[in-house]
Structure formats: C-alpha cells, structure tokens
C-alpha positions, 0 to 999 in steps of 0.5 A: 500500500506505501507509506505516508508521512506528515509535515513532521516526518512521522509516518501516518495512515493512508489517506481514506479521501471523500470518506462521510459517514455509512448509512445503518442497514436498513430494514430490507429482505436481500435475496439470493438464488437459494435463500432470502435473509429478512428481519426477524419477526415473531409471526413470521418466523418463531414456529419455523425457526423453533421446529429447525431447531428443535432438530437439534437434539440437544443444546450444543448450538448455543453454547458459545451464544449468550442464552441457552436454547429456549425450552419451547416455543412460548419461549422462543417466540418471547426470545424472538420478540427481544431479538426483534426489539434489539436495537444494537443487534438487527437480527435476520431470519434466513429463508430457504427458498426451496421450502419457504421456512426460516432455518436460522438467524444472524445479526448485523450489529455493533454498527460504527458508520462514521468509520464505516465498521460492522459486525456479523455475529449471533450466528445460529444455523439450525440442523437444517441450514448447517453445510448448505447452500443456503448457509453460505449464500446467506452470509453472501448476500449479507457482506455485499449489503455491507460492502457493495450497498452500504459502502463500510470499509471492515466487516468483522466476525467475533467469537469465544476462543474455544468456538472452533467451528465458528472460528473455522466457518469465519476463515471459510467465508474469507475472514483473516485472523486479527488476534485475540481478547483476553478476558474480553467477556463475562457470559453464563457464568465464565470467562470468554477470550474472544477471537476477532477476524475481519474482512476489509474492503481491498479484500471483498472483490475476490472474496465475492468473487470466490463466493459467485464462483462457488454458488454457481449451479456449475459448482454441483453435480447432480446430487448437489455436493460442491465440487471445488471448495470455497477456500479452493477456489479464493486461493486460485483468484 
C-alpha cells in the first residue's frame, strides 16, 4: 500500500479521501438464488425457526451464544420478540427458498458508520441450514449489503476462543485472523477470550468473487455436493 508521512516526518495512515459517514442497514429482505435473509419477526418466523431447531437434539448450538436454547416455543417466540426489539443487534431470519421456512438467524450489529465498521455475529444455523447452500449464500448476500450497498470499509466476525467451528466457518467465508481478547467477556457464568477476524474492503472483490464462483449451479453435480471448495477456489483468484 506505501507509506505516508506528515509535515513532521512521522509516518501516518493512508489517506481514506471523500470518506462521510455509512448509512445503518436498513430494514430490507436481500435475496439470493437459494435463500432470502429478512428481519426477524415473531409471526413470521418463531414456529419455523423453533421446529429447525428443535432438530437439534440437544443444546450444543448455543453454547458459545449468550442464552441457552429456549425450552419451547412460548419461549422462543418471547426470545424472538427481544431479538426483534434489539436495537444494537438487527437480527435476520434466513429463508430457504426451496421450502419457504426460516432455518436460522444472524445479526448485523455493533454498527460504527462514521468509520464505516460492522459486525456479523449471533450466528445460529439450525440442523437444517448447517453445510448448505443456503448457509453460505446467506452470509453472501449479507457482506455485499455491507460492502457493495452500504459502502463500510471492515466487516468483522467475533467469537469465544474455544468456538472452533465458528472460528473455522469465519476463515471459510474469507475472514483473516486479527488476534485475540483476553478476558474480553463475562457470559453464563465464565470467562470468554474472544477471537476477532475481519474482512476489509481491498479484500471483498475476490472474496465475492470466490463466493459467485462457488454458488454457481456449475459448482454441483447432480446430487448437489460442491465440487471445488470455497477456500479452493479464493486461493486460485
């Protein structure tokens, strides 16, 4: 990228010229080929989301997530009613086109517009969306929302430390490791050093190149199972 420097020889950032403040996601569906991620909404989406995840037979998918799955769906349609009601967390519910059900949710949250930041984050992929490709078209639609629509420059994805697969699922989607928190949160009663990944803007073309390429019918044979990788096929941009 170069170096700078100001008037006293001391080296500076790039210059970020014409930069104003982003404007919020706004409250609109994003559409894919295989999946429409939407706000949430307890009348639309509670019983859907509750059945996807009652898939589950047991609670391990919320282990790393601030509150533990809810016991019913009397509980979860409260648990959707806060989560539609959150102002700092806008959480979506993730359609599959091919059944018209929500499968899971994500949320963009912690939104910093004057410096043109967001995180994805709240990440809850029932049995029914995990290894799809509704999964991944899903974060898709979301990163270019973020990087193409609204025009912010850092996408970050956060999560506790010992989350493996979350760590895992961000490098897969062309997050690059930043570092680690240490004793960054109190949850459930432990401490959680946190992970932090990020996607910038320099990076987003061949990172939705690689996710173009790999939604690509061409990308699966018959029996619907991917051919090159999605990692693949961003190492060979």
């Amino acid at each position: 990228m170069g170096s700078w420097t100001n008037d006293f020889g001391q080296p500076i950032g790039f210059p970020v010229p014409g930069w104003t403040p982003r404007a919020l996601p706004p409250r609109t569906a994003m559409t894919g080929r295989y999946c429409r991620v939407e706000p949430v909404s307890v009348e639309r989406h509670a019983a859907d989301l509750y059945a996807a995840y009652s898939e589950a037979p047991d609670g391990r998918d919320w282990t790393y997530l601030p509150t533990e799955r809810p016991a019913d769906l009397a509980a979860y349609r409260d648990f959707l009613a806060k989560a539609a009601a959150d102002r700092d967390r806008l959480h979506h519910a993730i359609i599959d086109l091919a059944t018209g059900r929500a499968v899971g949710t994500a949320a963009l949250m912690r939104a910093d517009p004057a410096n043109g930041a967001i995180e994805v984050g709240y990440i809850t992929y029932s049995p029914l969306l995990k290894r799809t490709r509704v999964g991944t078209e899903a974060m898709y639609l979301m990163m270019r929302r973020v990087f193409d629509e609204l025009g912010y420059r850092r996408y970050e994805w956060k999560c506790d430390s010992l989350n493996a697969a979350s760590h895992a699922a961000a490098e897969r989607f062309g997050f690059r490791f930043e570092g680690l928190f240490r004793q960054a949160v109190g949850y459930k009663g432990r401490n959680r050093d946190t992970t932090w990944l990020s996607i910038i803007d320099i990076e987003w073309p061949a990172v939705r190149a690689a996710f173009e390429q790999w939604l690509a019918a061409e990308n699966f044979d018959a029996e619907g199972r991917q051919l090159r990788g999605l990692a693949e096929i961003r190492g060979a941009i």
